[in-house]
N, C-alpha and C positions, 0 to 999 in steps of 0.2 A: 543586424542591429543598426537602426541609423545613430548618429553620431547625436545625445542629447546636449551637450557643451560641459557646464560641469554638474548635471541633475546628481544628487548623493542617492543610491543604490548601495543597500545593505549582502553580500556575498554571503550565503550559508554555506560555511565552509566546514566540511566532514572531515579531510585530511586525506582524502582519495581522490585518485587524478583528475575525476568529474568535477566536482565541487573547487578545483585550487584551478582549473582549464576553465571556467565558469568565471572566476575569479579575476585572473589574467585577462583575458579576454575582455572585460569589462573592462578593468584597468587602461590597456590598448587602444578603445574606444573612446577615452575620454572620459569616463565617468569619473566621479567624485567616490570611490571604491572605499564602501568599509565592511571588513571582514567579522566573521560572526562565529561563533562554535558554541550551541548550546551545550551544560553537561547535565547530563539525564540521570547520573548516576546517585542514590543514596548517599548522603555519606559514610556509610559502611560499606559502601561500596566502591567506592573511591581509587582508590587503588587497582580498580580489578582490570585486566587486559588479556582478552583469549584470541584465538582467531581474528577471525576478519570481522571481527564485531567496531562499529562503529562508534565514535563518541569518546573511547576508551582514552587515557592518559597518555598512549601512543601519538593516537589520531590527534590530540589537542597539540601535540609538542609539532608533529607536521605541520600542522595547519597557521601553524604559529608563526614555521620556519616560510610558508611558503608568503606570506602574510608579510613577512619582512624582507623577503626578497622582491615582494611587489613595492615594498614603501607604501603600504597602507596602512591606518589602525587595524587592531584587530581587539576583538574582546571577546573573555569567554564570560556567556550571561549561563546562571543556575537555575536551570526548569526541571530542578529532581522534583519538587512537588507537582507540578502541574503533569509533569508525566507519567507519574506513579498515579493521579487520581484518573487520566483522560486515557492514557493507555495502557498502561499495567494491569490497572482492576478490571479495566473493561475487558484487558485478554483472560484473565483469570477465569471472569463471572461468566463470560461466553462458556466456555469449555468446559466449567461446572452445569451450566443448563446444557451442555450435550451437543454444543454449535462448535461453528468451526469457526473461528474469530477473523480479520483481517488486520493486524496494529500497523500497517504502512498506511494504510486508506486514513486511519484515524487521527497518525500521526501528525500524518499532511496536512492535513485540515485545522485541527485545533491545537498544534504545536510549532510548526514549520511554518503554516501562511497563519495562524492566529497569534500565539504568543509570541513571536519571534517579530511578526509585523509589528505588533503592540510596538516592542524592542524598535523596531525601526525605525518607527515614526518619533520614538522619543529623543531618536538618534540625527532627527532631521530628512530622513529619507524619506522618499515615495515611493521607493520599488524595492522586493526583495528579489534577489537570482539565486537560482537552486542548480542545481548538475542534472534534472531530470533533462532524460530524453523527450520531449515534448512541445509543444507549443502553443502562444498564444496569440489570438487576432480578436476580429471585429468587426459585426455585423451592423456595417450606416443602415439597414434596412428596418434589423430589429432594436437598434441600440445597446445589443447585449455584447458582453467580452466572449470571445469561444474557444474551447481546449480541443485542441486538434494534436494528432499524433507525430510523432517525431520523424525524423526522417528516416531514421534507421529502425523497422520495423521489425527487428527481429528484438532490441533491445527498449521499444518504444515505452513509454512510463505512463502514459493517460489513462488507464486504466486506474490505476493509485490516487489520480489527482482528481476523480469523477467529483468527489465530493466539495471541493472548494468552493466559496458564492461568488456572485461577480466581484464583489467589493474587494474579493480575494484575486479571483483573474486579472481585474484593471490593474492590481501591483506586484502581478507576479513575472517575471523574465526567466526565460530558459537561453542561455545564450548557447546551448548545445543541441537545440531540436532541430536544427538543419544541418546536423552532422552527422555521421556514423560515428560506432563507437571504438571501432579501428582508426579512423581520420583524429577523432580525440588523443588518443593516445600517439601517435604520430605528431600531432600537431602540439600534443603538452611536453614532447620530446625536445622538437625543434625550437619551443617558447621556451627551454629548459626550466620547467615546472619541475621540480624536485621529484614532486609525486609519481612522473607519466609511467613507472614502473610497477605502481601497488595493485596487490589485488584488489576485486572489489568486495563491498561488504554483502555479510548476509543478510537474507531478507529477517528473518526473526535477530533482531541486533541485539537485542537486551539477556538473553537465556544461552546459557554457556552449554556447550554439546546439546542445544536443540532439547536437554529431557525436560520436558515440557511439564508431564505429572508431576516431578521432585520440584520444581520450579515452584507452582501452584499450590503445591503442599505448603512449600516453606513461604509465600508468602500470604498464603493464608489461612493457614492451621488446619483447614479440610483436608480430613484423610484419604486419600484416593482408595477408593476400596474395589476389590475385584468382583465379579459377578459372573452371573450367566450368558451366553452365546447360544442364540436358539435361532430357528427356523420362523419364517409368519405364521405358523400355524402351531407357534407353544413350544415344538420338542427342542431339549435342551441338547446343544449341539458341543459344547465344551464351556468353557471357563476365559472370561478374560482380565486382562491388568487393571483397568481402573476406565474409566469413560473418557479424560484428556486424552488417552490412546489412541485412538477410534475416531476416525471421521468416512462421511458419507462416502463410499466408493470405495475406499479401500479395501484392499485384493491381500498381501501382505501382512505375516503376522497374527495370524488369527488361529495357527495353529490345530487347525481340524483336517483330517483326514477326511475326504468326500469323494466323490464318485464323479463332480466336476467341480469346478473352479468358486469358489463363493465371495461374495464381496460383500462389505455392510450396508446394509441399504437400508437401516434407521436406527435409529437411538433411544429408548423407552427409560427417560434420566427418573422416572419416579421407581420403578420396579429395577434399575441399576442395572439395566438388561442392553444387552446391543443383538440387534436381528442380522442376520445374513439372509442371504439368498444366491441366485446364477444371478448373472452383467443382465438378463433381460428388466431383473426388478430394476434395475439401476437407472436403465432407460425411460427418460421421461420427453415429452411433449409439450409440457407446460409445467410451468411455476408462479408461484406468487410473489411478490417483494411488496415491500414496506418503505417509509422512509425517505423518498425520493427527493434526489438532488437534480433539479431540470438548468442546464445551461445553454442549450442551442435556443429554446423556447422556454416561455415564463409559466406554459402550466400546461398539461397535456389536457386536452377539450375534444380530441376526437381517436379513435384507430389511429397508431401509425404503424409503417412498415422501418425495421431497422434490421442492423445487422449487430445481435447481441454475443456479448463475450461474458459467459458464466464463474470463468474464474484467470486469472492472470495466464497468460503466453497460450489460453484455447484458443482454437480457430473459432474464430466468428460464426454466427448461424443467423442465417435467416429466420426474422419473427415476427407477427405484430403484439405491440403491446397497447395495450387497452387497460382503460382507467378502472377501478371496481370500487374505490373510493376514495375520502378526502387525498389520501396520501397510501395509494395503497396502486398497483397494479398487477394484471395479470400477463404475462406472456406465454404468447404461444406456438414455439418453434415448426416450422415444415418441417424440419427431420429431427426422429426423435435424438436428446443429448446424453450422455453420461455424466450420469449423479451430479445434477443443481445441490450443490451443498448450503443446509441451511446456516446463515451465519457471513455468507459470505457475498460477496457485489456482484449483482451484474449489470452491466456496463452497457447503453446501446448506440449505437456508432452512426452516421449516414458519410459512410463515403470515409474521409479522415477527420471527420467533425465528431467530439463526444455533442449526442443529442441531451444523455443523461442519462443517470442510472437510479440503483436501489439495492437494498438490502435482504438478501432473497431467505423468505419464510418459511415456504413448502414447495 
């Protein structure tokens, strides 16, 4: 990070050793550092703290503390509603149509760089800093901002952040994407950051032991109902818990005696049916996506070649993706992948550059 003199740069600070190392580190540098912690929570929900869940009463009172060890503002702004409408309902309503949701991709996007930006600018700042493992630069060629991967590839975060616009890239800093995530916590030790000892959060932050059906029940009075488990060809193969259950590929859980191995290889949300099959239905070649966020380039116009990632920590595949229309493309991998789940991102890369992703249909 070059040294801006005192540019004011807003810290979203979680209360975990990324986000308060993120923090510090700014601070160090010079910046005009003011600390941030949205709370996401209801107010009936308020009180609530489990695990390694984020955001929680806990995490505020760290982030607070580490906040005042830096000698910066800090303040906690109220994005329970904007959260409950941009990603709660949106996890809810996925999972009821039979998809498998992503709320970090969404998070990011229209809570993290959108409403908390809002926040920032009101706060006098130009830049928000996050704890993601990732990075940002700048093509003088194309004039676009570009999200490139972190250093530490095994913890890398761009994936999550496919979805941001430039407008969102130009103001966003990762003062951790040229770090490992070992070197972080070493280095928030030796900054004696309070935190460099906590664990990290979970990806689902909001839903307490992860049961996902109870969750979506209660917060939307749909009853989760159980159904049939059958074959592509009709016969009923057993009975399952409710369709939130069930996502594309899963092997686990299904509770059928077979003669081999079966995994879900679709979801039939009107007849409340989930299909099985062997790993070969699983294997596909090609997919569809929708939705498309392009950041290397302003609009795909010809074939390209990338190396796509179908769902978080996959290995990459070789593929070209090609346009099919306004906002729609098709990819199609050299070797076939296990279960593109619909609902979910895929991401495509050139090298450590995100070129852009989508939202994968079929």
């Amino acid at each position: 990070m070059a040294r801006p003199g005192r540019s004011r740069v807003v810290a979203a600070m979680s209360g975990g050793v990324d986000s308060s190392l993120a923090a510090a580190l700014l601070k160090k540098e010079g910046y005009d550092t003011v600390g941030v912690t949205f709370r996401m929570w209801p107010k009936e929900e308020c009180g609530s703290s489990f695990g390694r869940a984020c955001c929680n009463l806990e995490a505020v009172t760290r982030a607070r503390a580490v906040a005042g060890d830096l000698r910066i503002p800090y303040y906690v702004v109220d994005f329970s509603a904007d959260f409950k409408k941009e990603v709660i309902d949106y996890f809810c309503a996925e999972y009821l149509k039979g998809l498998t949701p992503n709320p970090c991709i969404i998070c990011n996007a229209r809570i993290k760089f959108g409403k908390l930006l809002e926040k920032a600018r009101s706060l006098g700042a130009s830049h928000i800093a996050t704890g993601h493992y990732a990075n940002v630069g700048y093509d003088k060629k194309t004039g676009r901002y570009l999200l490139k991967e972190g250093r530490d590839k095994a913890k890398d975060q761009s994936y999550f952040l496919f979805g941001l616009s430039q407008e969102q890239l130009a103001a966003a800093m990762f003062p951790l994407g040229k770090i490992t995530k070992d070197k972080a916590r070493a280095l928030a030790k030796k900054m004696k950051v309070r935190t460099f000892n906590t664990v990290s959060s979970q990806d689902i932050c909001f839903i307490r032991d992860l049961d996902y059906a109870e969750y979506i029940k209660k917060k939307t009075g749909v009853e989760i109902k159980p159904g049939d488990i059958a074959d592509k060809h009709g016969k009923v193969l057993g009975r399952h818990k409710g369709i939130p259950f069930y996502t594309i590929g899963q092997r686990r859980g299904l509770g059928i005696a077979h003669t081999e191995p079966l995994y879900v290889t679709g979801i039939d949300i009107d007849r409340n049916r989930i299909i099985v099959g062997p790993r070969a239905d699983v294997m596909k070649k090609s997919l569809a996506a929708e939705r498309m966020n392009w950041i290397a380039i302003k609009s795909l116009t010809k074939p390209i070649k990338v190396k796509a990632m179908i769902r978080y920590n996959h290995k990459k595949a070789d593929a070209v993706v090609t346009k099919t229309g306004k906002d729609s493309v098709k990819v199609e991998f050299k070797d076939a992948q296990a279960a593109p789940t619909p609902g979910q991102a895929v991401v495509f890369y050139d090298k450590d550059v995100v070129v852009g992703g989508g939202w994968i249909k079929k």
